[in-house]
Structures are given as structure tokens and as C-alpha cells.
N, C-alpha and C positions, 0 to 999 in steps of 0.2 A: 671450699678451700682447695686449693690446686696443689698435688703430689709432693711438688717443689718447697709448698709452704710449710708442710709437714712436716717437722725436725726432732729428733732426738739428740736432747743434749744431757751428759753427764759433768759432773762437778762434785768437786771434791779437793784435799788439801794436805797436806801431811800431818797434819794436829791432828785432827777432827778424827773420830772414830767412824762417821759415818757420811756416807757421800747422797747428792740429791741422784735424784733424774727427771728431766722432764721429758713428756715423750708423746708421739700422735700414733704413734704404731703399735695395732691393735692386739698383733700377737705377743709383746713385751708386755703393754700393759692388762692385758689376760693373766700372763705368768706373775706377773709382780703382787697382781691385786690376789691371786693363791698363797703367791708365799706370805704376803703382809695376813691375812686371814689364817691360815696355817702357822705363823711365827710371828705374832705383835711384836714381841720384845725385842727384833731384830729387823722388822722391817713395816712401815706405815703408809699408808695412804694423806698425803701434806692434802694436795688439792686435784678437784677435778671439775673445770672450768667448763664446763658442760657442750663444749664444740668440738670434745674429739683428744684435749690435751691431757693429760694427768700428770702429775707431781708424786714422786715418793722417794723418801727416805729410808736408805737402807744400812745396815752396819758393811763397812766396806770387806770386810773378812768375809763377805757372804757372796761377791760379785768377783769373777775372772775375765781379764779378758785374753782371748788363745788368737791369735797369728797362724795359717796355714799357709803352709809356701805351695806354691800353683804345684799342678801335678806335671810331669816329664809326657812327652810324648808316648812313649814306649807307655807309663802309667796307665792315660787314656785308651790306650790301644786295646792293655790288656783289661780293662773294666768294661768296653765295650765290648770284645770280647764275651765276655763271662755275662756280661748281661744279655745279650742276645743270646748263649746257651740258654739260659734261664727262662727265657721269652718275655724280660723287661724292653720295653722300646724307650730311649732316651732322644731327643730333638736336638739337635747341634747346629749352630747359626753357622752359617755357608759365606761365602765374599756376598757381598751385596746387599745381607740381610735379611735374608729367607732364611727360614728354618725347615729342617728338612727331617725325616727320620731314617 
């Protein structure tokens, strides 16, 4: 199955106390399948179709979704910065699409 096919779809409603998810991305359905083993009453495993998708149900008071607004020039400047003090090396795509460090 090709990258593209892979989808994460959520669904949910304003009645309903709890929202689905279906999903192919392996590091959500990791977390999901913890929390539903660590909190049944709040979160389950529906289905797991065996090629990669998983299904669960979760109570929606338990799921956030957060919006970050892009960082400012000057932000990047100083985090790169501070990271090279540090001796993190971060790669930033260049015109053309090389990545460079």
C-alpha cells in the first residue's frame, strides 16, 4: 500500500460522547492501543483489519486537537541559534530541495 493510501480519518458528532478513528499511522496507533489497555472505559480497540488499519473508539474528552501558528523568522533564527550552542545539528531544505545542515 503506497504512503498516499494511508489515511487517518477521525469522526465524530455532537451527541455522541465518543468519536471513532480509523488510522494506518503506526505511531497513533501505538499510543491509542496504550491508552485503550491502560483506560478500557474510556478508550477501545473497534477493529484491526490486519494490513496496517486500526479502528478505535475513544470518549472525545480524552482527544485535543492544538493548531500551532508557523514560527517568525527572527523565532527560527534564535532556535538555531541556541541549538548550535548546544551542538544540536538541525537540516533545513534550501531552494531546490536539498537539505543542508
Amino acid at each position: 500500500m503506497k504512503k498516499k493510501e494511508k489515511f487517518t480519518q477521525i469522526y465524530f458528532n455532537e451527541a455522541d460522547p465518543v468519536m471513532e478513528i480509523d488510522t494506518h499511522n503506526t505511531n497513533l496507533k501505538h499510543r491509542l492501543t496504550v491508552f485503550a489497555q491502560q483506560y478500557p472505559d474510556l478508550c477501545r480497540i473497534v477493529s484491526d483489519d490486519g494490513d496496517g488499519r486500526m479502528s478505535f473508539e475513544i470518549d472525545k474528552n480524552r482527544c485535543a486537537f492544538r493548531l500551532t501558528a508557523p514560527y517568525s523568522e527572527e523565532r527560527k533564527q534564535q532556535l538555531r541559534k541556541s541549538g548550535k550552542a548546544q551542538g544540536i545539528h538541525t537540516r533545513t531544505k534550501q531552494e531546490g530541495g536539498e537539505a543542508h545542515e
